[in-house]
C-alpha positions as CSV (number, residue, x, y, z in Angstrom):
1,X,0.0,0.0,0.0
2,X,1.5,3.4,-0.9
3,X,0.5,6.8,1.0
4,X,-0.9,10.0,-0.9
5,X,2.7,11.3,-2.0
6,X,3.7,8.1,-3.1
7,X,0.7,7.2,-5.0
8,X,0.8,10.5,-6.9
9,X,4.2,10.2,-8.2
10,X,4.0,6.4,-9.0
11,X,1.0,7.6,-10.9
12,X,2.8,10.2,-12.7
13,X,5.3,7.9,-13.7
14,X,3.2,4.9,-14.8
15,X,1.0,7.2,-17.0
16,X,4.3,8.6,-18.4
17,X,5.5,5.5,-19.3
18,X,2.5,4.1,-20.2
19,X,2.1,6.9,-22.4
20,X,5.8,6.0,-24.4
21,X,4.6,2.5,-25.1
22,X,1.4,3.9,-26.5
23,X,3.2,5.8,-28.8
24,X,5.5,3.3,-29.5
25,X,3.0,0.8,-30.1
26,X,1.0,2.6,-32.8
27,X,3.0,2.4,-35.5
28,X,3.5,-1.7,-34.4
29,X,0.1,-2.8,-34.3
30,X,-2.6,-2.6,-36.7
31,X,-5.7,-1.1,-35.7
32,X,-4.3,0.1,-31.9
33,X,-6.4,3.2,-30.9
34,X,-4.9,3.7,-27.1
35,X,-4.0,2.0,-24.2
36,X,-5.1,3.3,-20.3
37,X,-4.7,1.7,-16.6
38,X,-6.1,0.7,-13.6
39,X,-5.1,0.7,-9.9
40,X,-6.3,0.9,-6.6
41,X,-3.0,2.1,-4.9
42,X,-4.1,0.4,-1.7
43,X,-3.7,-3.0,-3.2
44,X,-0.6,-1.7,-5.5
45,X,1.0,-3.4,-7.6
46,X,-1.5,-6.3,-7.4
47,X,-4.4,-4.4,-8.8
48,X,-2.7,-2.9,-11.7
49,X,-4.4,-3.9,-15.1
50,X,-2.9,-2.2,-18.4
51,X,-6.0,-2.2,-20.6
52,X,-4.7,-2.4,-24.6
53,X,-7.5,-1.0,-26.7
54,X,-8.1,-1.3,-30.6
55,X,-10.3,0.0,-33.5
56,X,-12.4,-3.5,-34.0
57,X,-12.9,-6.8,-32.3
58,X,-10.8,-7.9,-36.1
59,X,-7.8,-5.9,-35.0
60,X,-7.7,-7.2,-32.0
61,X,-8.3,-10.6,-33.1
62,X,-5.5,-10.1,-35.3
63,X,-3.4,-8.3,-32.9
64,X,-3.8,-11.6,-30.1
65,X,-3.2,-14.4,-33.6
66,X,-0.3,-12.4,-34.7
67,X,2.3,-10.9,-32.3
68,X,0.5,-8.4,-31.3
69,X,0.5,-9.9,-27.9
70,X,4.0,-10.6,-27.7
71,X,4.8,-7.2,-28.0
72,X,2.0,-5.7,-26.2
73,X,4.1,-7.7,-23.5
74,X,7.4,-6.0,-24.2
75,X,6.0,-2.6,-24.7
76,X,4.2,-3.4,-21.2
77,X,7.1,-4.8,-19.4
78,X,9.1,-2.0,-20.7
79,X,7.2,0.6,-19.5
80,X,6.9,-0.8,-15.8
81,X,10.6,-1.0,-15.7
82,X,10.6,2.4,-16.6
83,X,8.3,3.3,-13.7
84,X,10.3,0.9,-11.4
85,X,7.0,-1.1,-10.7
86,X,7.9,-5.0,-10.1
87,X,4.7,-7.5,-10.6
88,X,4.9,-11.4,-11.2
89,X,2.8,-12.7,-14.1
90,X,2.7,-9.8,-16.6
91,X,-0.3,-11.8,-18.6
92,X,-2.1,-11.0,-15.2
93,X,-1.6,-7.5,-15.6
94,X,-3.1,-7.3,-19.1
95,X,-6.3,-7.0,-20.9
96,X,-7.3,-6.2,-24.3
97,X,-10.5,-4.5,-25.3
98,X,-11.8,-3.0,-28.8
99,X,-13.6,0.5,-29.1
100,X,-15.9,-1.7,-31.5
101,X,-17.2,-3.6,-28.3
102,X,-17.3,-1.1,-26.2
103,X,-20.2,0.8,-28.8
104,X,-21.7,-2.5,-28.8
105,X,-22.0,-3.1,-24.8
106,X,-21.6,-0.8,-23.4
107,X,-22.9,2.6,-25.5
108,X,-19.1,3.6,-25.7
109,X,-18.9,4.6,-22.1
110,X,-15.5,3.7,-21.4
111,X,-15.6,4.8,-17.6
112,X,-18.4,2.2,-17.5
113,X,-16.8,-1.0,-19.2
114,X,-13.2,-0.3,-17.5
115,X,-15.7,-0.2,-14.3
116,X,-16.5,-3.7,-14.8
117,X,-12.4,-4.5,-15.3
118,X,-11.3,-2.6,-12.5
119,X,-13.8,-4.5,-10.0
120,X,-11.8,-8.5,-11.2
């Protein structure tokens, strides 16, 4: 569990690096839109969840066939390093999503379907 200061700046740096492997990863995967996070900093790192988000349920179909996930892993990894953030099983800190499904769930309210992710 971190305190308020040390929440804020861990925050600061995960969305900093977060925000380099988004940019990195555009160019590398097909149909990528943008990539957010999740944490409750009292149950940090556990509760972290890097949600990868694409165009359509087909890029990210392709995108989890292909290497996509490989180096969604990397770009992941990377960028946890970079924030000095240690977790076990990265696979347990990832999800996928599509904007596609979103519009099809869940009206395209993000802050409702990353609700659902955030409470797993």
């Amino acid at each position: 569990m971190l305190d308020k200061k040390a929440s804020r700046q861990m925050e600061r740096r995960l969305t900093q690096a977060l925000t380099d492997a988004c940019e990195t990863a555009k160019p590398l995967l097909p149909g990528f839109a943008w990539l957010t996070h999740l944490v409750d900093y009292r149950r940090f790192p556990d509760s972290l969840r890097v949600v990868w988000v694409f165009e359509t349920q087909d890029d990210l179909a392709r995108a989890l066939k292909g290497d996509g996930r490989r180096r969604m892993r990397e770009l992941t990894e990377a960028a946890l390093f970079e924030a000095d953030v240690e977790v076990g099983n990265i696979d347990a800190h990832l999800d996928a999503d599509s904007e596609e499904e979103c519009r099809r769930v869940h009206g395209g309210d993000w802050e409702r379907r990353l609700s659902v992710l955030e409470r797993h």
